[in-house]
N, C-alpha and C positions, 0 to 999 in steps of 0.2 A: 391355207391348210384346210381340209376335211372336219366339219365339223363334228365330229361322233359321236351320238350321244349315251349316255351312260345309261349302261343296261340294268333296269329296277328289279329289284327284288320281290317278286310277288307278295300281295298281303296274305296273313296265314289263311284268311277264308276264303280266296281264291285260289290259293296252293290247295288246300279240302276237297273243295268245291269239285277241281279238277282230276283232283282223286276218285273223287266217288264216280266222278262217271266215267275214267277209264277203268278204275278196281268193280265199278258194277257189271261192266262191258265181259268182260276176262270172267269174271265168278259166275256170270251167266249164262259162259261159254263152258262152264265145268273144271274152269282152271284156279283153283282155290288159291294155291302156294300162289302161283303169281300175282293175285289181287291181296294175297298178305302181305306179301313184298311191297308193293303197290303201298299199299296202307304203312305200313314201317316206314318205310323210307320218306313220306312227307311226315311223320311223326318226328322221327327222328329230325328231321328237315326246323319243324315248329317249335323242337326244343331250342334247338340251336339259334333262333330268328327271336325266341322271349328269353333266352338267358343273356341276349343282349338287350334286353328293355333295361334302360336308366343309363345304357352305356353309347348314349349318338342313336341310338338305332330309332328306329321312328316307325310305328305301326298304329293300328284303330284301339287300342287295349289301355284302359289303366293301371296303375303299378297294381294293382289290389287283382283284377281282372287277369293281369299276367301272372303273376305268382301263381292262381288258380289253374290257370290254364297248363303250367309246367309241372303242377301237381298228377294233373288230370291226364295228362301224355307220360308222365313217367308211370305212373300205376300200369297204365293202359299197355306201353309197350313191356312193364313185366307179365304182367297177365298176357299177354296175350303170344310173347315169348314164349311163356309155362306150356299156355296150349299147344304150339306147331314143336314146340320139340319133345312134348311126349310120348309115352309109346306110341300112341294113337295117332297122332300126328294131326291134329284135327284142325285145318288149317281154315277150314268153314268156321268155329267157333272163335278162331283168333282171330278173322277178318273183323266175325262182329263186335268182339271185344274195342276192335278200335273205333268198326264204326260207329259203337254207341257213344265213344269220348269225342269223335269231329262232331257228331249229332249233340250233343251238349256245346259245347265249344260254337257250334253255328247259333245255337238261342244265345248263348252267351254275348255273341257280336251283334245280335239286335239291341243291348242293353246299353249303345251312346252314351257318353256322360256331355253335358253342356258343353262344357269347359275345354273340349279337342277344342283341334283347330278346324273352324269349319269351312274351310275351301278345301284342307285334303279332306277332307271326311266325303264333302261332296263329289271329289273326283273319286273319291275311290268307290263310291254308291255306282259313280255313271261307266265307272270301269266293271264292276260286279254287271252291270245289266250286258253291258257290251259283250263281256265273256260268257254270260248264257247266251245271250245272241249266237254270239259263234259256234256255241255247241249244238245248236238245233238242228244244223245242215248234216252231223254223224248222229244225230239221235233221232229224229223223225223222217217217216216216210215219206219225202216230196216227191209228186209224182204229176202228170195230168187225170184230173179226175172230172167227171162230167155229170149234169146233174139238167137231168130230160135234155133237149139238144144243145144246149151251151156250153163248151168245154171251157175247162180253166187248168193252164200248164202251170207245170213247177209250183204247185199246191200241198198245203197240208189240210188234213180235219183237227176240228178243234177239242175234241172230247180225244180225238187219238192220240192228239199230244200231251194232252193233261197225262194220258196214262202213262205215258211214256216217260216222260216227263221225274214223276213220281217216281215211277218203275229202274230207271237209271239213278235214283236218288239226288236227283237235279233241286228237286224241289220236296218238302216237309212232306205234305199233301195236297188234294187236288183243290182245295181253296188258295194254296200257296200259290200254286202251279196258275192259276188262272190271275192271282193279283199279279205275280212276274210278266206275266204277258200282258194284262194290262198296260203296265207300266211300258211293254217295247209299244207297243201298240199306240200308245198318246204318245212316243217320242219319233213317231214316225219310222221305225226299226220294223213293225209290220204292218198288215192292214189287212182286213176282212174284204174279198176280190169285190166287192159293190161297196163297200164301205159303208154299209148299212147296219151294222152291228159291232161294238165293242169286243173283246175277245170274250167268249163265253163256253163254257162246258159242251159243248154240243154238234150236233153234224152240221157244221155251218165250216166254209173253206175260205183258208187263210194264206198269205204271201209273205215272202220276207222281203224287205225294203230291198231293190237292188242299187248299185253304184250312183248308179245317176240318181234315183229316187234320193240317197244319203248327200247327194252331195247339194241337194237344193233346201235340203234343211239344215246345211252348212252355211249355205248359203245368207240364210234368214238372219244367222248371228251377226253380220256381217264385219266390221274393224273393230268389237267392242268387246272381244272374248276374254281379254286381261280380266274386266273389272265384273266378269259375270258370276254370281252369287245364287246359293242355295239351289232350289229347283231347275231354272236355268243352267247354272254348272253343270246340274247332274243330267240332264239333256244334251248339254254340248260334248261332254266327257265320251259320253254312252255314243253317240253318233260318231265322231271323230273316231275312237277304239275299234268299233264296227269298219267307221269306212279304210282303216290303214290297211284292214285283211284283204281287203280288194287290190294294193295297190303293194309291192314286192319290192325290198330296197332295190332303188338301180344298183346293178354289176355289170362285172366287165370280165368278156369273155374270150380266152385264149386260144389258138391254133398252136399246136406245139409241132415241132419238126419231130421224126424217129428217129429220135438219137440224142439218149439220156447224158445226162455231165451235171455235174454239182454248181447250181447261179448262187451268184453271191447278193446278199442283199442291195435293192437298186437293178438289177436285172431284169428283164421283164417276168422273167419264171421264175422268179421268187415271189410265195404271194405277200410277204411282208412289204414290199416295195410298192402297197397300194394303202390308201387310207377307206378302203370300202370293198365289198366282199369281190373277189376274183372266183371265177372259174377256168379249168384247163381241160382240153381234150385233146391227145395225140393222134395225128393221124397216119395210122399204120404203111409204112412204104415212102414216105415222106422225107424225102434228102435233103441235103442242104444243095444237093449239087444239082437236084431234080428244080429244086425253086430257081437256083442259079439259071438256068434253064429255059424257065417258065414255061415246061411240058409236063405235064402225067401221062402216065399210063392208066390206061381204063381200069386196074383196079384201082389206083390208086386214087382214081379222079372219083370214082364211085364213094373210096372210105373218105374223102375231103369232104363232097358234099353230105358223105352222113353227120361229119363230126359238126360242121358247119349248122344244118338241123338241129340237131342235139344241141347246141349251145342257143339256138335263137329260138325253139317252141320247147326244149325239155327243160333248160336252167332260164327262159327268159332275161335272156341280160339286155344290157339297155346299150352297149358297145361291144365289136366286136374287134378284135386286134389280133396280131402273130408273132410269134417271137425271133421269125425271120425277116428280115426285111424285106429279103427275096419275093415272101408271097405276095409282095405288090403287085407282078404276074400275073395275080388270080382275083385281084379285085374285082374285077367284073363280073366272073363269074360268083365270089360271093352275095354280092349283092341282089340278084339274081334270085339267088335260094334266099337271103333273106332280106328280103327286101324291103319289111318294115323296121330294119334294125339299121342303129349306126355305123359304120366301117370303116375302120382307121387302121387299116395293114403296113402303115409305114410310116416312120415319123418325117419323111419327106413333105408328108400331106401338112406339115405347116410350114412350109417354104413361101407359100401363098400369101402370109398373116405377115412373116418375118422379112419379104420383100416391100410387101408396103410399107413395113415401120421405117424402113430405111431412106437413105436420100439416094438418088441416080446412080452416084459414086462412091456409095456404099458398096461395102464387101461384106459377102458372108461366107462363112469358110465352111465347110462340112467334113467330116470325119467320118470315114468307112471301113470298113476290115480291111477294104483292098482296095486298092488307088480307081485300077481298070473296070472293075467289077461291074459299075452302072453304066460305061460307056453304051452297052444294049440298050439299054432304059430309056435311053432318050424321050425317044416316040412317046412311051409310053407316060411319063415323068410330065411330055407338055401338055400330052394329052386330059391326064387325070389333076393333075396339079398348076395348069396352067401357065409353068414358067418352062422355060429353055434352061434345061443344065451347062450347054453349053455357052451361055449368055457370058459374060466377062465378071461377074455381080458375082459368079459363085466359084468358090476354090474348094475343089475336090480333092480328097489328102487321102491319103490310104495308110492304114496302122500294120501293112503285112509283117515291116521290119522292126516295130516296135517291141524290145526286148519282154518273154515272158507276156507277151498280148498277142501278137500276129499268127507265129506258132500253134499256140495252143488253140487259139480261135480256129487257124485254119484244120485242125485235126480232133477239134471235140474235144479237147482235153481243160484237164479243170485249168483254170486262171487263177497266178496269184497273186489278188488283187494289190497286196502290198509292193510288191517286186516290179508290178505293171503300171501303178501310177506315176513315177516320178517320170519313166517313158512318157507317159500321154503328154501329162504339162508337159513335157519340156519339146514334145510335137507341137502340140497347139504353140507356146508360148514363143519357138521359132518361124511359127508361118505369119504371126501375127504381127513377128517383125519383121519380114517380108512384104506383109497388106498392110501396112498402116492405116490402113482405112477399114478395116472389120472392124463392123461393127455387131455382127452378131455370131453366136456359133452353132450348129448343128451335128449331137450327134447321130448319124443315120445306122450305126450298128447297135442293135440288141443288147450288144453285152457291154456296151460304152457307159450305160450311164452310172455305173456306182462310181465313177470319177469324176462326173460334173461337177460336183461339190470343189472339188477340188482345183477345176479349171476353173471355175466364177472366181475360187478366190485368188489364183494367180494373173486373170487376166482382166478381173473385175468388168467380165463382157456374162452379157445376156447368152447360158446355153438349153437349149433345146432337144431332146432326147426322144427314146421311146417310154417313158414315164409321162413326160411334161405332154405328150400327144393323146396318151390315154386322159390325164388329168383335163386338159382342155374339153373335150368329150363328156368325160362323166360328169364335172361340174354343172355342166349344162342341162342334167337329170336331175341332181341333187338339189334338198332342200338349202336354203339361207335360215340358217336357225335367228339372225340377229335381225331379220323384219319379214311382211307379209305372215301367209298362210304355214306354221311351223307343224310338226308330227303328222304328215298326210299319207306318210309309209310307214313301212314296218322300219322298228326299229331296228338296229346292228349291234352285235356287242363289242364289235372294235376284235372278235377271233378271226380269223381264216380257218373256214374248214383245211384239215389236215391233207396232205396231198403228194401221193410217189407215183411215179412214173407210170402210165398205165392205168391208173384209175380210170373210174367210168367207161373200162370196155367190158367188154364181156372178154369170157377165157378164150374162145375163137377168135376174134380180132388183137388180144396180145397174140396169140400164136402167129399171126402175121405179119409181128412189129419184128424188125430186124436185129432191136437190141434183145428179143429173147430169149436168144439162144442162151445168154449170160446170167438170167432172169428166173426165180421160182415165180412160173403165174399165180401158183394159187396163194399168195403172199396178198393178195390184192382182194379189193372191195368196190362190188361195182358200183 
């Protein structure tokens, strides 16, 4: 199983932190209301984060410091209520209403007592640096700048980010502003382009540590990062925090056919059926009978490789898959378009893994929508996947007649699942008394696997799905939380983005998709 790690709860002074500089962003675009909002809502946010102090909850605050602090948010958002719903509506005067109580509340968080625990204390110092880090690349102006004939790309000046700095209320003032940068600066998070100078007030040009620069100061920590303490911690925290922004959980990315129907959990199109983020994109004109096939038509072959694009440079995933079997077909040419990505359009593609584990006179059975279906495939099945379907090793079964499964499968209609499984097992569990010698199972259709569970336990045999083929894939992206290098990507919260039919096109390409006629497009988000 996926090991997901649990999504933390900001500390109140980097929930602030974060405030002030999208609420200063917005308010110095002329949009007051929104930066009140802005301000409210991490308020309100901070009450609710210290009316659980002494209840499990765990933050940098004393009790004596938290009580203050709920004082100081509660006044704040009545004041500052009073203001934006008066006549007047002065939503200018209620921003600062609050922000003069974060601006208290942030001196307030300089005032440590001994007695924390000093290893959070220290991660959350090197996590505070790490998140100004990342806000520099939307708050300053990196650019190439040149100085008599030596150019220096992807640069900032040093006095233009103090102001900035300030100016976005990132930092107190401009002595704050230049100790913060110190501090990225000794940890290796920036560096002055000669390295010749400390971070200073002045027209002097500076870089931000990139990927590779971050990861040779990882480097440096080397197997010892459990037992690292104080200053160290807060260098190792600050760098690690920095480098995960570079690096994007692996996902996994879907080709959808056109032609919407309700999956049930275990499905490939259900995104619950994954333990790490999924993406879908339908490609408009896409049949099941067209993959059957393995022909497009030029528009269609046009909207495949866009969607195909789209999934491997717009959502970076790290695998790409289909919810057809069919588009095994078109392996080729995805790989083609993305050809730095993984591609697993069939779960046929562990036949390979599942032949070796066996003995000579091993059988393995396969289960398909339709008996006949892959007999085309052949060629293409020994070509991509190295074995002969026809070989004697594999028993190909087809689910066409299978009560409340075949039916519906063959016509898009919902499956249900209840009504449909005692069919499957009692498929598998008569071929198997047929093959005495299967030893393993495969299912090759899409919509097979929310039954697996249920064939392992009546046949007590190894099966193999369109799940178990993505998981093979993406585990090999994923971190091992329980040894080596742990937190080197972003975190997951264990949600799936939300997701109907059509998403991520625009309203001209649903117009194209075939179930729209049945469809309101503008119900959608691109």
């Amino acid at each position: 199983m996926v090991r997901v790690a649990r999504k933390e709860v900001p500390s109140l002074e980097i929930s602030i932190r974060k405030a002030l500089i999208k609420g200063a962003t917005v308010y110095n675009e002329g949009k007051q209301q929104e930066c009140f909002e802005i301000y409210l809502a991490t308020a309100y946010s901070g009450l609710s984060q210290q009316t659980m102090h002494g209840h499990g909850y765990h933050d940098d605050y004393t009790d004596e410091q938290s009580k203050t602090i709920i004082q100081v948010l509660i006044q704040a958002t009545i004041d500052g209520n009073a203001q934006a719903s008066a006549s007047s509506k002065d939503f200018g005067e209620a921003s600062w209403v609050l922000r003069d109580a974060f601006d208290a509340i942030l001196k307030m968080s300089k005032k440590k007592t001994d007695d924390e625990d000093g290893q959070d204390h220290d991660k959350d110092e090197g996590g505070i640096l790490a998140n100004l880090c990342n806000t520099l690349p939307d708050i300053l102006d990196i650019k190439e700048h040149r100085h008599h004939l030596q150019t220096y790309p992807d640069t900032f000046v040093g006095d233009e980010a103090v102001s900035k700095l300030v100016e976005s209320h990132v930092c107190m003032n401009r002595q704050h502003a230049v100790e913060q940068m110190n501090k990225l600066l000794r940890f290796g998070m920036l560096y002055h382009v000669t390295k010749e100078h400390t971070f200073e007030d002045e027209r002097l040009f500076y870089q931000l540590a990139s990927s590779s620069d971050l990861k040779l100061e990882l480097n440096k920590f080397g197997n010892k990062t459990k037992s690292l303490r104080g200053d160290d911690l807060v260098h190792y925290t600050a760098i690690l925090r920095r480098y995960i922004t570079f690096h994007k959980h692996p996902s996994l990315g879907v080709l959808r056919l056109d032609y919407d129907y309700p999956p049930a959990p275990g499905d490939i199109d259900h995104p619950d059926s994954y333990e790490y983020p999924v993406y879908y994109r339908v490609v408009p004109g896409l049949t099941f009978e067209m993959c059957q096939e393995g022909v497009l038509t030029p528009e269609v072959a046009a909207a495949f490789d866009e969607a195909v694009l789209w999934l491997a440079n717009h959502k970076d995933v790290s695998v790409i898959t289909g919810d057809c079997g069919f588009m095994f077909w078109f392996v080729e040419r995805v790989r083609k378009i993305a050809s730095k990505k993984c591609i697993s359009l069939s779960p046929l593609m562990q036949l390979p893994g599942m032949a070796a584990a066996c003995g000579p006179k091993d059988k393995i059975l396969v289960l398909t929508a339709n008996g006949t279906s892959l007999n085309p495939m052949r060629d293409l099945i020994k070509r991509q996947c190295g074995v002969d379907s026809q070989d004697t090793k594999f028993i190909f079964v087809g689910c066409e007649n299978v009560p409340y499964f075949g039916e519906e499968v063959a016509n898009g209609t919902k499956v249900n699942e209840e009504k449909a499984e005692p069919g499957i097992v009692q498929l598998t569990q008569e071929m198997v008394r047929t093959y005495p010698d299967t030893r393993m199972i495969l299912f090759e259709c899409t919509e097979l696997p929310p039954y697996s569970d249920a064939v392992r336990e009546a046949t007590r045999l190894p099966v193999m799905d369109a799940i178990t083929n993505c998981d093979f894939f993406m585990q090999a992206f994923l971190d091992n939380g329980k040894f080596g290098l742990n937190g080197w990507y972003e975190e997951w919260d264990g949600v799936q983005d939300e997701y109907v039919m059509g998403q991520n096109l625009d309203e001209g390409q649903r117009l194209q998709c075939i179930w729209c006629a049945k469809t309101d497009v503008h119900q959608f988000v691109t």
